[in-house]
N, C-alpha and C positions, 0 to 999 in steps of 0.2 A: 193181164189176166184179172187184177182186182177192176178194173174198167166194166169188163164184163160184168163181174160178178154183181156191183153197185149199179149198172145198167139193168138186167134181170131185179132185181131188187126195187128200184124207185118203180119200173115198169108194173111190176106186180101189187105196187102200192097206187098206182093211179089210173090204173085201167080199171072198169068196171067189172065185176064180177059177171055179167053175164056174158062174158065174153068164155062159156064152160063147155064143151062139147061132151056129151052122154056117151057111155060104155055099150056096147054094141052088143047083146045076149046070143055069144054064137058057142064059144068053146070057155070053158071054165079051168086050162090047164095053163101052167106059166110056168116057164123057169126062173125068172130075176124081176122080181117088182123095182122097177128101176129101170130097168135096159130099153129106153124108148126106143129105140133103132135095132133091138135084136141082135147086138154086136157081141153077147155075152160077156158084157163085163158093163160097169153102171160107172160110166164118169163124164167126165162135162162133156161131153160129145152127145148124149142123154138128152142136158140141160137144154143144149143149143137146139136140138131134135125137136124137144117138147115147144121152144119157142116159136121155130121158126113153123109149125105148125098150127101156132096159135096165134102167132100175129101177121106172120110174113104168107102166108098159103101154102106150105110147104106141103108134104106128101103126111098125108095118118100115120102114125105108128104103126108098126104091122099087128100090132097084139095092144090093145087100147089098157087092155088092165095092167099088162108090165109098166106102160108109161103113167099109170093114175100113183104115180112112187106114195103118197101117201095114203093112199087106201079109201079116200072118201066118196069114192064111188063115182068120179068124174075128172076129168084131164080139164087141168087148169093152170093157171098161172103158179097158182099155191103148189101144184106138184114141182116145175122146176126150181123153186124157192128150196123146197123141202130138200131135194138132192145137193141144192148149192150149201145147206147147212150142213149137213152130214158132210158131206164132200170135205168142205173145208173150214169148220166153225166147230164140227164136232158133235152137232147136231144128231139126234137121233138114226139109227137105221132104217132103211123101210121096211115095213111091216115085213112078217115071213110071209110066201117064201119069199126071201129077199136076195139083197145083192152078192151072195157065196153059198146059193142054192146051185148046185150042179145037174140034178136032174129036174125031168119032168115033173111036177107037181100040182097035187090039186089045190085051188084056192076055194076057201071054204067060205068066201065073204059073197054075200049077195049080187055085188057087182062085177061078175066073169065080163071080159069078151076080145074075141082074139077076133081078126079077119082072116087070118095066115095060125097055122099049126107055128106053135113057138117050141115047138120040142123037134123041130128039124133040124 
């Protein structure tokens, strides 16, 4: 498990930053900043979501803002970083609404966007 976690990590330290994909301006509601797979609940399964998305070609997150876990307005390396600290470092929360949000909610931050209704 620490394999992983030090893998995400050096990756996020030696990839280039423009490796960012943009938040999609469709729907502005989320339940769990964090939950890249829409699994309702935010744990390494997230992480791995967000990666393999960014490096491997995986499938978009269904809702781009729950997976941007730290709020800067784009899915990046730095967001599976962010959940692997929280996760297991202790690291900060993600932003509200965050990871023990149980309903639907507005996000008030400039950067919305879901492709899918995340409050299904």
């Amino acid at each position: 498990m620490y394999r992983k976690m030090l893998l995400a990590l050096v990756l996020s330290l030696l990839l280039p930053n423009c490796l960012v994909h943009g938040i999609i301006l469709i729907d502005s509601r989320l339940v769990m900043r964090g939950d890249a797979n829409n699994s309702h609940a935010v744990d390494l399964a997230d992480v791995m979501f967000i990666n393999a998305y960014l490096f491997n070609g995986g499938p978009a997150p269904p809702c781009l803002n729950q997976a941007d876990a730290n709020n800067d307005g784009a899915v990046d390396n730095s967001d599976s970083v962010y959940l692997l600290s929280w996760l297991y470092q202790g690291g900060p929360a993600p932003p509200a609404p965050g990871p023990f949000n149980t309903t639907c909610a507005q996000d008030n931050t400039p950067y919305p966007g879901c492709a899918q209704d995340p409050c299904n």
